[in-house]
Residue frames relative to the residue before (quaternion, step in Angstrom):
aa qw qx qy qz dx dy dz
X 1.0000 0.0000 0.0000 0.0000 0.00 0.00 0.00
X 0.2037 -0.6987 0.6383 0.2509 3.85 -0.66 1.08
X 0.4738 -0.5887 0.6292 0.1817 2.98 -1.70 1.03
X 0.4778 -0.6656 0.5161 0.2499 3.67 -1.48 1.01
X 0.4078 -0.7014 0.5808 0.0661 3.75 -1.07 1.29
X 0.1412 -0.7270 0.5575 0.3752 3.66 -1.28 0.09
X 0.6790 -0.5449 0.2934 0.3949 3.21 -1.60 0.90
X 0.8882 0.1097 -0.0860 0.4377 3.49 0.44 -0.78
X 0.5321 -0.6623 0.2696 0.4534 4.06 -0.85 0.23
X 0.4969 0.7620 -0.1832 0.3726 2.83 1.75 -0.61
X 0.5482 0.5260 -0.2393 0.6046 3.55 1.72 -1.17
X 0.8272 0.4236 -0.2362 0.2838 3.45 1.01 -0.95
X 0.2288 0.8100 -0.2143 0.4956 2.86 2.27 0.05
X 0.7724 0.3733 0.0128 0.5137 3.17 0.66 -1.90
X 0.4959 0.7059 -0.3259 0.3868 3.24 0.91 -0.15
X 0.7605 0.4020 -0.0950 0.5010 2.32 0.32 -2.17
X 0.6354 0.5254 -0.3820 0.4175 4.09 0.28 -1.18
X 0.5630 0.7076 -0.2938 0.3098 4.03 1.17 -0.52
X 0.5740 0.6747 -0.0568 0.4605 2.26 1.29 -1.95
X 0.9449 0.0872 -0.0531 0.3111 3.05 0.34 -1.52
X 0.6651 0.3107 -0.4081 0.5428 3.03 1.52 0.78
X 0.3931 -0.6604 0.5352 0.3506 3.71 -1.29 -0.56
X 0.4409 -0.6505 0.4405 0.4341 3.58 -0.75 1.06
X 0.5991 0.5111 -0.5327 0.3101 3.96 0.20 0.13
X 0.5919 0.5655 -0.4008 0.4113 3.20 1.24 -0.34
X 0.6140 0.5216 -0.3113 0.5040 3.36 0.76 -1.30
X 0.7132 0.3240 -0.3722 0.4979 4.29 0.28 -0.79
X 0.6980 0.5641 -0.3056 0.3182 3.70 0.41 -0.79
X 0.6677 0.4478 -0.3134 0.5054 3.83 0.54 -1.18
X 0.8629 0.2013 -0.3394 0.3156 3.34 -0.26 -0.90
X 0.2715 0.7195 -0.4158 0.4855 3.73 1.51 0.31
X 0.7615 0.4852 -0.0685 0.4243 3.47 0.73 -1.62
X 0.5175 0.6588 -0.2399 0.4905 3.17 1.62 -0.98
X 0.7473 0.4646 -0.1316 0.4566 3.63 0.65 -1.92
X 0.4608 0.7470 -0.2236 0.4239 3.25 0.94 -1.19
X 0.8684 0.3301 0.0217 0.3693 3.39 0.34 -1.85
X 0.5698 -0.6255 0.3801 0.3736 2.94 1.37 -1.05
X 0.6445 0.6498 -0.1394 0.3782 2.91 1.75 0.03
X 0.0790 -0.9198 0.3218 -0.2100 3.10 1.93 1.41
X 0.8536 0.1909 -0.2185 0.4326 3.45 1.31 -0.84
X 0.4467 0.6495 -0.4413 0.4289 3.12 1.15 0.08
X 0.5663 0.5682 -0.3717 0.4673 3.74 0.98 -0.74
X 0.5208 0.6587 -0.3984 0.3689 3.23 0.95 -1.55
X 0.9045 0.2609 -0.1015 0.3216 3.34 0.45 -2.06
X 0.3191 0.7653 -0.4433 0.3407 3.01 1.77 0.04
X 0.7808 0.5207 -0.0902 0.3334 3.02 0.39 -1.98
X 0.5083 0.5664 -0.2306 0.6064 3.60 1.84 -0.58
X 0.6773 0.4517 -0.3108 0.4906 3.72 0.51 -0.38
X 0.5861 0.5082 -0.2901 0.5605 3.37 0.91 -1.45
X 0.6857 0.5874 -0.2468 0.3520 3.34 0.21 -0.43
X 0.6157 0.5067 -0.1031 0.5947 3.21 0.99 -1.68
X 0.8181 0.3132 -0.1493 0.4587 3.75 0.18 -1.27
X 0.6528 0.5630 -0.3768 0.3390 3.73 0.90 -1.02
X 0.6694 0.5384 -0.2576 0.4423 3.39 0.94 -1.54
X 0.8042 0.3579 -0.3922 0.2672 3.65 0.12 -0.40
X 0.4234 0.7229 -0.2055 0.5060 3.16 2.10 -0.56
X 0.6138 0.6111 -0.1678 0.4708 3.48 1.39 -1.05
X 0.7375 0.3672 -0.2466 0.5103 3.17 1.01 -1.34
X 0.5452 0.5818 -0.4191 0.4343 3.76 1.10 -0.83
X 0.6812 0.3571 -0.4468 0.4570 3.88 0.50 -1.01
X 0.7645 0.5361 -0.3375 0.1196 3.73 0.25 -0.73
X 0.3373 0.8174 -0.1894 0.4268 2.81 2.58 -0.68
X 0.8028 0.3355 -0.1087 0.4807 2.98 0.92 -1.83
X 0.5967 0.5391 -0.3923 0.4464 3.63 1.04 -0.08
X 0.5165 0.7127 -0.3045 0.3640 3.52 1.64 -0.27
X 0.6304 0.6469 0.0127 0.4290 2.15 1.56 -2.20
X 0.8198 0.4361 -0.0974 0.3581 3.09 0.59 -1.13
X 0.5665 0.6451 -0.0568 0.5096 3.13 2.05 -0.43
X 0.5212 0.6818 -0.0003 0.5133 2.95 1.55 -0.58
């Protein structure tokens, strides 16, 4: 039985970021952020998330390769 693929990486991209978040999060924090006064901390939030998310990303997808295989 062939297993079903998504059409683009991008869809999978989105997917996956669904999954693991909720759009209220995504509108709400950084709303909360401005709001408060908290203009740089987002700044560096959004720099960490970065820094840490992306290699972490590539490690889960490795192993779904990997594991797929």
């Amino acid at each position: 039985m062939e297993r079903e693929k998504l059409g683009s990486r991008l869809g999978f991209i989105l997917l996956s970021a669904g999954c693991a978040i909720g759009c209220g999060n995504v509108w709400k924090f950084p709303w909360m952020c401005g709001q408060y006064g908290g203009g740089a901390f987002l700044l560096i939030y959004l720099i960490c998330l970065v820094v840490l998310g992306i290699p972490v990303m590539v490690m889960e997808f490795s192993l779904g390769r990997a594991s797929q295989a």
